[in-house]
C-alpha positions as CSV (number, residue, x, y, z in Angstrom):
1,X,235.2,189.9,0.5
2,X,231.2,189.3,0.0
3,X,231.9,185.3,-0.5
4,X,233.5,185.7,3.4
5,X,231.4,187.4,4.6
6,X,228.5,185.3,3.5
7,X,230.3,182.2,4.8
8,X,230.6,184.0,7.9
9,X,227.0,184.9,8.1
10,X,226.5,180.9,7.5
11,X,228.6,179.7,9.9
12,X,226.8,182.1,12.6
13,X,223.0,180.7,11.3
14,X,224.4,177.5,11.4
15,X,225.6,177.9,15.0
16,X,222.5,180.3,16.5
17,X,220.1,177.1,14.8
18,X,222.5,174.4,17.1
19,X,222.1,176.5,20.2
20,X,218.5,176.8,19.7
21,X,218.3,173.1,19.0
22,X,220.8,172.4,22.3
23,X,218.4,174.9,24.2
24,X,215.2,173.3,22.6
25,X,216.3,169.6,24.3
26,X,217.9,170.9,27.6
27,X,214.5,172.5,28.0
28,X,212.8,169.6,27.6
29,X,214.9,167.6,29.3
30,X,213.9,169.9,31.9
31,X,210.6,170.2,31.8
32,X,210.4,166.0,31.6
33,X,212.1,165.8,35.1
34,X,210.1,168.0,36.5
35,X,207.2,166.6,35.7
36,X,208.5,163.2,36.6
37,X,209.4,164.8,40.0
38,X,205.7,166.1,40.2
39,X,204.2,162.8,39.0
40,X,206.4,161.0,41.7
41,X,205.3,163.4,44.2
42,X,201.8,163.4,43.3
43,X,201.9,159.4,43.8
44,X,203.8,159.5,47.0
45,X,201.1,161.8,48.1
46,X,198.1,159.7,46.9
47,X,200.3,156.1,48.2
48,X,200.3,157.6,51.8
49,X,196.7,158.8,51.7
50,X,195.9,155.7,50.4
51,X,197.9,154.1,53.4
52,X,196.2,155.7,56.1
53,X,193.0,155.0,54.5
54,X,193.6,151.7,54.7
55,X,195.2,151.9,58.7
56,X,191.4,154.3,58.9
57,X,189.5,150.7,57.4
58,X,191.3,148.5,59.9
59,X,190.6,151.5,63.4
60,X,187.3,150.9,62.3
61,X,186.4,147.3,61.9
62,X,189.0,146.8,65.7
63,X,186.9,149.3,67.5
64,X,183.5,147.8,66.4
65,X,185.2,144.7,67.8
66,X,186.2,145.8,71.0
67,X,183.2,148.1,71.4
68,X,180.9,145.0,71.1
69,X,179.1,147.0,67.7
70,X,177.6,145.6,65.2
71,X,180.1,144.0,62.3
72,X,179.9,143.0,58.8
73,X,182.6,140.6,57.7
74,X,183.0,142.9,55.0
75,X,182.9,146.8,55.9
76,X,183.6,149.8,53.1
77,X,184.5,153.1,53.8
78,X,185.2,156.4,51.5
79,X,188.1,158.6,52.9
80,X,188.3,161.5,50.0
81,X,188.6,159.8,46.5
82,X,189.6,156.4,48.4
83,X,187.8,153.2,48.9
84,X,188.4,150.7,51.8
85,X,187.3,147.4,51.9
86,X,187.8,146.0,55.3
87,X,187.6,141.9,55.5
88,X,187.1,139.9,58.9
89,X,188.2,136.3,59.1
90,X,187.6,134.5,62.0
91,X,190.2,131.5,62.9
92,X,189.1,129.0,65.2
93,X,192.3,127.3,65.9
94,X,193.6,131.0,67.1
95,X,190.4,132.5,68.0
96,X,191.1,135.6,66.5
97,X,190.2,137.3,63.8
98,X,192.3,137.9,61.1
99,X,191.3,141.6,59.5
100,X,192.8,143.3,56.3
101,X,191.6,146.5,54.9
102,X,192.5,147.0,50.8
103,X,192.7,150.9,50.1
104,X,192.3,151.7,46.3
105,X,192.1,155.1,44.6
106,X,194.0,158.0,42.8
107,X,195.5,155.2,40.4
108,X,196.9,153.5,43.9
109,X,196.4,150.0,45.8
110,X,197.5,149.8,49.5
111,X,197.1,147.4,52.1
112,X,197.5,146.9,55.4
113,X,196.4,143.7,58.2
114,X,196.1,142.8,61.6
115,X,195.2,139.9,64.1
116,X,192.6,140.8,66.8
117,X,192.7,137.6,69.4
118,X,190.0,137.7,71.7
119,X,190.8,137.8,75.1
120,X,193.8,138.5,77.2
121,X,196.3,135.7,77.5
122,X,199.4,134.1,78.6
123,X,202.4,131.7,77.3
124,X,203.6,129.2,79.6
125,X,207.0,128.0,78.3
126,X,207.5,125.6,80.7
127,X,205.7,122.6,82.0
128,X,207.1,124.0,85.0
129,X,208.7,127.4,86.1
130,X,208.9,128.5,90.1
131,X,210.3,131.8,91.4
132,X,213.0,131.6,94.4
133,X,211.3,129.7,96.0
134,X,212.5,126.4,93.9
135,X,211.2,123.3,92.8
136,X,211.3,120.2,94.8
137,X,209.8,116.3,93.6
138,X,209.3,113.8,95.6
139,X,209.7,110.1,94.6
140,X,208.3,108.8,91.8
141,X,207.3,112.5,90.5
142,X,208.0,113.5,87.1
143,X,207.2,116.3,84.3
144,X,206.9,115.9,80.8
145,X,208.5,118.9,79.8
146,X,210.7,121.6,80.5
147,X,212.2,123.0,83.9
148,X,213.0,126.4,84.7
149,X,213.5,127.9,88.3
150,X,214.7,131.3,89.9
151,X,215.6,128.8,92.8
152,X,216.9,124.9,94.0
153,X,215.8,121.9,91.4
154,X,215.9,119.2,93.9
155,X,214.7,116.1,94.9
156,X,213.9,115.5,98.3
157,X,213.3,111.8,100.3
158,X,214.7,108.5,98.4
159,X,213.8,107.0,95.4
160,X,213.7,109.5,91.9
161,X,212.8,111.9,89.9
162,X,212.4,112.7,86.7
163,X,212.6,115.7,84.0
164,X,211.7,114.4,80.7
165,X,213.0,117.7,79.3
166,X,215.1,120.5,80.4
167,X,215.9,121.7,84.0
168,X,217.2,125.3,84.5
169,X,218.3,126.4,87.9
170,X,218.9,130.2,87.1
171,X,221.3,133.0,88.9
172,X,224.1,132.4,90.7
173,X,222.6,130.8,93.4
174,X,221.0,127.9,90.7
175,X,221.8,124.9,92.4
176,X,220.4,121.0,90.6
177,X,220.3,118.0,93.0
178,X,219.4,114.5,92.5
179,X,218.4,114.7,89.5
180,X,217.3,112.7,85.9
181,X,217.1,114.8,83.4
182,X,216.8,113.4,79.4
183,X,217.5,117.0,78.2
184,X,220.2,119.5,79.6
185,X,220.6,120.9,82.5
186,X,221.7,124.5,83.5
187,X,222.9,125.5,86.9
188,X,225.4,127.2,89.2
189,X,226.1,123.7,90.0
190,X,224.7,120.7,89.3
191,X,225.2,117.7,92.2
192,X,225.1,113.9,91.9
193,X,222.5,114.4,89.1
194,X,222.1,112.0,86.0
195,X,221.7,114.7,82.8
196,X,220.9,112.6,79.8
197,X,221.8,115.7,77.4
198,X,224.3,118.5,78.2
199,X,225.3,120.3,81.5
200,X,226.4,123.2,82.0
201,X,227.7,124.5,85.2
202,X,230.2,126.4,87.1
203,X,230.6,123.1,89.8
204,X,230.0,120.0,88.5
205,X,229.5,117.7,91.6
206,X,229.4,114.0,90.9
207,X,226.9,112.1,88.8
208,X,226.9,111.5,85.4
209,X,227.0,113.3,81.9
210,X,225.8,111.6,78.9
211,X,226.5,114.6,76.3
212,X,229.3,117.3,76.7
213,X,229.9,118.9,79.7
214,X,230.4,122.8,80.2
215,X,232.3,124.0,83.7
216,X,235.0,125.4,85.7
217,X,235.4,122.7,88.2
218,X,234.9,118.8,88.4
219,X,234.5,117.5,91.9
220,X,233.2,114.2,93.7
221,X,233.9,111.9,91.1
222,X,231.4,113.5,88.4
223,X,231.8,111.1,84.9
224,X,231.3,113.5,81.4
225,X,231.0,110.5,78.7
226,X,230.8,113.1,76.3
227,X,233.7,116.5,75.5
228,X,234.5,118.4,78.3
229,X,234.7,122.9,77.5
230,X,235.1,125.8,79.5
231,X,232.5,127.6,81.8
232,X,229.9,128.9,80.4
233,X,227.7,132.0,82.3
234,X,224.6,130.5,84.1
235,X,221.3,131.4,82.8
236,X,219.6,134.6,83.9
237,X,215.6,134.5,86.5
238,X,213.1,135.6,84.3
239,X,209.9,136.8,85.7
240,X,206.2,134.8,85.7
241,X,204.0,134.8,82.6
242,X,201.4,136.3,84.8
243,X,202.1,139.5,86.5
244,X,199.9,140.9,89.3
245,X,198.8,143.7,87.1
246,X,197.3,141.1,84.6
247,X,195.2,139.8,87.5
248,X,193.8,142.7,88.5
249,X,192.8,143.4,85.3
250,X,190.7,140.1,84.7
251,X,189.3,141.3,88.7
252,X,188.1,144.8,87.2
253,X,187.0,143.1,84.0
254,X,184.4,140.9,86.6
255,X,183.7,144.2,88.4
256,X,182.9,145.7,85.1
257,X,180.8,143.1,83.2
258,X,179.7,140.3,85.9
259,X,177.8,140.4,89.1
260,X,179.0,140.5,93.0
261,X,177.2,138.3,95.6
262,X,178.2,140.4,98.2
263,X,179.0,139.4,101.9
264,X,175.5,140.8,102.9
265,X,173.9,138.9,100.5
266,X,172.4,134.9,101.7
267,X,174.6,133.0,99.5
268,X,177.2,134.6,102.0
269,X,175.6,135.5,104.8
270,X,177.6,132.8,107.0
271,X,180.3,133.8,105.5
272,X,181.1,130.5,103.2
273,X,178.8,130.0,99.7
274,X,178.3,126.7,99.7
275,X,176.9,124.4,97.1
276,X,176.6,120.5,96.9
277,X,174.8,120.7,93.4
278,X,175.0,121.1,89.8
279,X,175.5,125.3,89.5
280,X,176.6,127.4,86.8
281,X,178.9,130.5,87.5
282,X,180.6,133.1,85.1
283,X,181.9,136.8,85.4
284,X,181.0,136.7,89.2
285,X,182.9,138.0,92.5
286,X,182.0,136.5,95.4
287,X,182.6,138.2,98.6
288,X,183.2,135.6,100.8
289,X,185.1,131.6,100.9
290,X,183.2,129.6,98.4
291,X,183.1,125.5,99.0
292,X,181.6,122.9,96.3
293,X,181.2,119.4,97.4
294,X,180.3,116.3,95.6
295,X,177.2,114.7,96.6
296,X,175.8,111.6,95.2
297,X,177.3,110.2,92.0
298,X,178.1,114.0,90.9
299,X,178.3,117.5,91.1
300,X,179.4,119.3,88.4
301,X,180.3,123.3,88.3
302,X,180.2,124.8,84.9
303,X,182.4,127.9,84.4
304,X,181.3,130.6,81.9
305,X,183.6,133.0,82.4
306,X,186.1,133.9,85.1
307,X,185.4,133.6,88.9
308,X,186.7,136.1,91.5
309,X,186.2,134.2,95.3
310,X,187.9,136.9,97.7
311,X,189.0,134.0,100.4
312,X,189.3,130.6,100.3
313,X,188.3,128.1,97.6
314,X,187.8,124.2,98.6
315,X,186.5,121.7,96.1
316,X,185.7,119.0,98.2
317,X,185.0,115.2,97.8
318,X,185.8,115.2,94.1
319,X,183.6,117.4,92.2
320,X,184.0,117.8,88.5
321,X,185.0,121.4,87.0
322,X,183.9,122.4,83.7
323,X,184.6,125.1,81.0
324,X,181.3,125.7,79.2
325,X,181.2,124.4,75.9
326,X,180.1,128.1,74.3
327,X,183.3,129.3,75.7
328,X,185.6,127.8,72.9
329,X,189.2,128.1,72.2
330,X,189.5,129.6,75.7
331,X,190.9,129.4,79.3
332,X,188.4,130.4,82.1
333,X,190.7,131.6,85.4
334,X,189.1,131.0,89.1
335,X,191.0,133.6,91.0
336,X,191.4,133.2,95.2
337,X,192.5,136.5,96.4
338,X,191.5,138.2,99.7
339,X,193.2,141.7,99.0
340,X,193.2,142.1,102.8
341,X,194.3,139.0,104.2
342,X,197.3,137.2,101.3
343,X,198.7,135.7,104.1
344,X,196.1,132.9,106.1
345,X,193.4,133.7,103.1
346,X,193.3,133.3,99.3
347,X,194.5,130.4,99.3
348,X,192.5,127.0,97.3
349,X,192.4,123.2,98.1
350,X,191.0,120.8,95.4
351,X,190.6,117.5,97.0
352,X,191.4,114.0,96.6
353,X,189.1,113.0,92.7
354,X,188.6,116.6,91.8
355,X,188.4,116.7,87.8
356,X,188.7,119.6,85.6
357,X,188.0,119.5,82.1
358,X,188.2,122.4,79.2
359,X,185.3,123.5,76.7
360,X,186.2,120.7,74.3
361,X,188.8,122.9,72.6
362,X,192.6,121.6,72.3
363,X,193.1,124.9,74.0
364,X,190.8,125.4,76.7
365,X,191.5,124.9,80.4
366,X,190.5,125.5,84.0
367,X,193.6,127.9,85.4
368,X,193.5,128.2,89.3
369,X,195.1,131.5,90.5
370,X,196.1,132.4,94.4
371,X,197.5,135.4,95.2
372,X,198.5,134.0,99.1
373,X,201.7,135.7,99.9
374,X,202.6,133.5,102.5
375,X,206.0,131.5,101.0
376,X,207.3,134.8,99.9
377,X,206.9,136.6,103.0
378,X,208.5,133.8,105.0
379,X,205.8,131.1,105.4
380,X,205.3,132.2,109.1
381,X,201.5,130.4,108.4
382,X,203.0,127.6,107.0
383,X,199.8,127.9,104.3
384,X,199.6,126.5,101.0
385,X,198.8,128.6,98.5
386,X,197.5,126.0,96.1
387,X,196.6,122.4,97.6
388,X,195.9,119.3,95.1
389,X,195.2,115.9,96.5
390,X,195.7,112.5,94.9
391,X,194.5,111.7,91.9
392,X,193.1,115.2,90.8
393,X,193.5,115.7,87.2
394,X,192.3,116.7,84.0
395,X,192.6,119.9,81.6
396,X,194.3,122.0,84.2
397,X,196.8,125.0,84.8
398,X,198.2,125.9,88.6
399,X,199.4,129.3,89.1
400,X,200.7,131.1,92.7
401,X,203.0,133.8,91.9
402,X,204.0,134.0,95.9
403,X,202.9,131.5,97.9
404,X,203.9,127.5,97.6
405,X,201.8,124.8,95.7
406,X,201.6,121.3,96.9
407,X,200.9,118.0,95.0
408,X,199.7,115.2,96.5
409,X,200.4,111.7,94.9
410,X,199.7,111.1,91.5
411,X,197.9,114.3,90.8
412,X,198.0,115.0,86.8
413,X,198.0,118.2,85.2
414,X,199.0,120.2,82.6
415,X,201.3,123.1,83.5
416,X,202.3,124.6,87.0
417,X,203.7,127.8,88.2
418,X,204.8,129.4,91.6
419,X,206.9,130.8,93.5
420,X,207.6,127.6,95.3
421,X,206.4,124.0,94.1
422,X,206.7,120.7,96.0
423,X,205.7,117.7,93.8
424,X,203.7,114.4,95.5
425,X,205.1,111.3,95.2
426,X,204.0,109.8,91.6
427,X,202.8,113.3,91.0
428,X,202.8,113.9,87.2
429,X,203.2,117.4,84.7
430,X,202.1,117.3,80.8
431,X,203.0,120.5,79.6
432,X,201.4,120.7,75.5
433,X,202.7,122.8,73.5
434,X,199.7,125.0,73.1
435,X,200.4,126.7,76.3
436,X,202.8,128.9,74.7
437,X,199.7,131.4,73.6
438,X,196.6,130.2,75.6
439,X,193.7,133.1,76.0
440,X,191.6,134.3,78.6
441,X,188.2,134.9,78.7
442,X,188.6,137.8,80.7
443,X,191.3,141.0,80.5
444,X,192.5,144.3,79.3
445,X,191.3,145.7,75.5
446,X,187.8,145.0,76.0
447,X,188.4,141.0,75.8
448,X,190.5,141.9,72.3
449,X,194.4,141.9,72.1
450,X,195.4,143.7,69.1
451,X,198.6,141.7,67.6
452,X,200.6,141.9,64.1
453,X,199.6,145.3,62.8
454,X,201.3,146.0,59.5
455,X,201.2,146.5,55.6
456,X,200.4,143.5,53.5
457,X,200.9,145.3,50.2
C-alpha cells in the first residue's frame, strides 16, 4: 500500500510539473504576441507620424512656392522626434519643380513627392478641335494633325483638302464631307470622302475606304478595299480645353499682379492705344482697343506676361510678336474680351506678315484668346472672332470658344480652336505634340499647379 501510494504521489508531481511547464510556455507565448502586437502598434503609430511629417515637409516647401517666400533647395523641419528633409528640383523641360520630403525618426523612413508646375495650363489634343459650329477648309488647306469637331468636317469650293491625321465629326449629327484623311475617320456619316485609314460610320456615302470599314448602311457607290463590320456608336462632343472660368482667372491674375491703363488715362484717351514702335507689355489690362502697326523695317512687341485688351485687337501691316526670352518654357495669352460688348467687340485681326515667335523654348508660344460671342449667338454681326491674313505665321495658338475664326491663305500655325473654324485656301495647321501640357504664365494657385502628390517610399 505505501509503494502505491508513493507511485501515486509521483505520478501527481510528475503531472502538476507538466502543467506548470504547459502553463510556463502558453504564458509566454502570450506575453510574446502581445508584445509583438504592441511593437506592431507602436510602429504603425511612429510610420503614420512619420508620414504626415513628411506630407508637413512637402505643405511647406509648396506654400513658400506659391507664396513667392524665400526657398532653399534643401529645407529641414523637426515635427516631434522626426526629421524632414525637403528637396526641390527644378526641371526645365517641364518647368516645374519636382519636390520630395524624406521623413526619418522613431526607427522609421517615410517618403512622400510631388510636382509643382508653374503656371496654369492647357492640353490641346488636337491640331484642330471646333465646337458646333464645325470645321470647314477651303482648297488647298490642310492640318498636320488630328481633327475633332462637335459639328460638319467639310470642305467647301473645288479643289481639296487634307487631314494628315484623324477627323472626328462627334454626336449624332457628325457629318464628314469631301474629304482626305490618311488616318480614320469617325462620323454619323461620312460622304464622298477619301479615308486613307478606317471609317466608321452609321451612313457610309460614296468615296473610298482604304482600311476596314465600320457601318449600318452603304450608299452611292462607297468602295471599302479593306473588311467590312457592323455599326459602331459615333463618338461622343467633348468640351474645349479652355473653359471660360480658366480665362477669368488669368483676367483677375492681371487685376491682381499687373497694371490697368485705364480709359481715362492718354494711352486711351481716344479710345484706341496705339503704337507703331518697339514696346514692351506684360501683366497689363488695357481699357480700351489696342492697334500695333509696323513701321519702317520693324516693329516688334515683346510680351512678358499676359495681356488683357477689353475690345478690339488689330496687328496691322505685319508686326512681329514676341514672348520674352526670361519667360521660358511658357505660353504668354493676349486675351480680347469686352465683357460688355462679346458680340461687335472682342474680337482680333492679325494682318497680312504678322509673325509670332515663343521665348526660345520648344514649348513657348503666343496664344490669341477672343471671347466674341457672335457665331454662337447666331452671327447676326457677321463678326469674326479671330481674323489671320495671308502668310501670318510662326509659334502660334488660336483660340475662340464662341465666335468663328478665319484663315486667310497660307497662314501657318500651330494649333487652332473654336467654336467655328473656316480654313484659307493653302492655309496650313502643325499641331506638336507638346501641346498636350503647355503652361501659362498667368492663372489659378498663385502661378503654381500642384500635380502628382503621393508616397515615394
Amino acid at each position: 500500500m505505501n509503494k502505491a501510494t508513493q507511485q501515486k504521489g509521483a505520478a501527481l508531481l510528475l503531472f502538476i510539473i507538466l502543467f506548470l511547464v504547459g502553463s510556463l510556455a502558453l504564458s509566454l507565448t502570450l506575453v510574446r504576441t502581445i508584445y509583438s502586437d504592441l511593437v506592431v502598434q507602436s510602429l504603425m503609430r511612429n510610420s503614420k507620424q512619420s508620414y504626415y511629417a513628411a506630407d508637413s515637409g512637402l505643405e511647406d516647401m509648396a506654400y513658400r512656392y506659391i507664396a513667392g517666400m524665400t526657398v532653399n533647395t534643401v529645407e529641414a523641419l523637426t515635427v516631434g522626434n522626426i526629421t524632414v528633409t525637403t528637396t526641390a528640383v527644378y526641371d526645365g523641360v517641364d518647368d516645374k519643380y519636382d519636390i520630395v520630403a524624406d521623413a526619418v525618426g522613431l526607427n522609421v523612413h517615410r517618403s512622400s513627392g510631388l510636382s509643382l508646375y508653374m503656371g496654369s495650363g492647357a492640353s490641346f489634343n488636337f491640331g484642330v478641335q471646333t465646337g458646333n459650329g464645325g470645321f470647314q477648309m477651303s482648297n488647298g488647306s490642310s492640318v498636320q494633325g488630328n481633327v475633332f469637331s462637335n459639328g460638319t468636317i467639310e470642305k467647301v469650293g473645288g479643289g481639296s483638302a487634307t487631314i494628315y491625321g484623324d477627323a472626328i465629326s462627334a454626336g449624332p449629327t457628325g457629318h464628314i464631307l469631301d474629304i482626305t484623311t490618311t488616318g480614320s475617320a469617325r462620323s454619323r456619316v461620312i460622304e464622298n470622302s477619301d479615308i486613307g485609314g478606317s471609317a466608321y460610320a452609321y451612313t457610309l456615302d460614296g468615296g473610298q475606304v482604304d482600311g476596314d470599314a465600320y457601318y449600318f448602311e452603304k450608299i452611292g457607290g462607297a468602295v471599302v478595299y479593306g473588311n467590312e463590320y457592323g455599326h459602331v456608336p459615333e463618338e461622343s462632343p467633348t468640351t474645349l480645353p479652355i473653359t471660360d472660368a480658366e480665362i477669368d482667372a488669368i483676367k483677375q491674375d492681371i487685376i491682381d499682379n499687373g497694371t490697368v491703363i485705364a480709359s481715362t488715362d492718354p494711352e486711351c484717351v481716344s479710345g484706341e492705344y496705339f503704337t507703331d514702335t518697339d514696346i514692351t507689355l506684360g501683366f497689363v489690362k488695357i481699357e480700351c482697343d489696342l492697334r500695333v502697326k509696323k513701321q519702317g523695317a520693324a516693329t516688334v512687341l515683346t510680351l512678358t506676361g499676359p495681356v488683357w485688351v477689353e475690345g478690339n485687337v488689330q496687328f496691322e501691316a505685319g508686326p512681329d510678336v514676341q514672348v520674352d526670352a526670361a519667360v521660358g518654357n511658357r505660353t504668354v495669352p493676349f486675351i480680347a474680351d469686352n465683357e460688355s460688348n462679346r458680340l461687335t467687340s472682342s474680337s482680333i485681326s492679325v494682318e497680312q506678315g504678322t509673325s509670332f515667335t515663343g521665348s526660345g523654348s520648344p514649348k513657348s508660344y503666343v496664344l490669341l484668346i477672343s471671347q466674341n460671342e457672335d457665331a454662337e449667338t447666331g452671327a447676326l454681326n457677321n463678326v469674326d472672332a479671330i481674323t489671320l491674313a495671308q502668310s501670318s505665321a510662326g509659334d502660334l495658338l488660336v483660340y475662340a470658344g464662341h465666335g468663328r475664326i478665319s484663315l486667310g491663305n497660307s497662314v501657318s500655325l500651330k494649333e487652332i480652336t473654336g467654336y467655328l473654324i473656316s480654313l484659307g485656301n493653302s492655309a496650313e495647321v502643325i499641331y506638336e505634340s507638346g501641346l498636350v501640357n503647355i503652361l501659362f504664365t498667368a492663372g489659378p494657385g498663385g502661378g503654381f499647379t500642384l500635380n502628382g502628390w503621393k508616397e515615394t517610399y
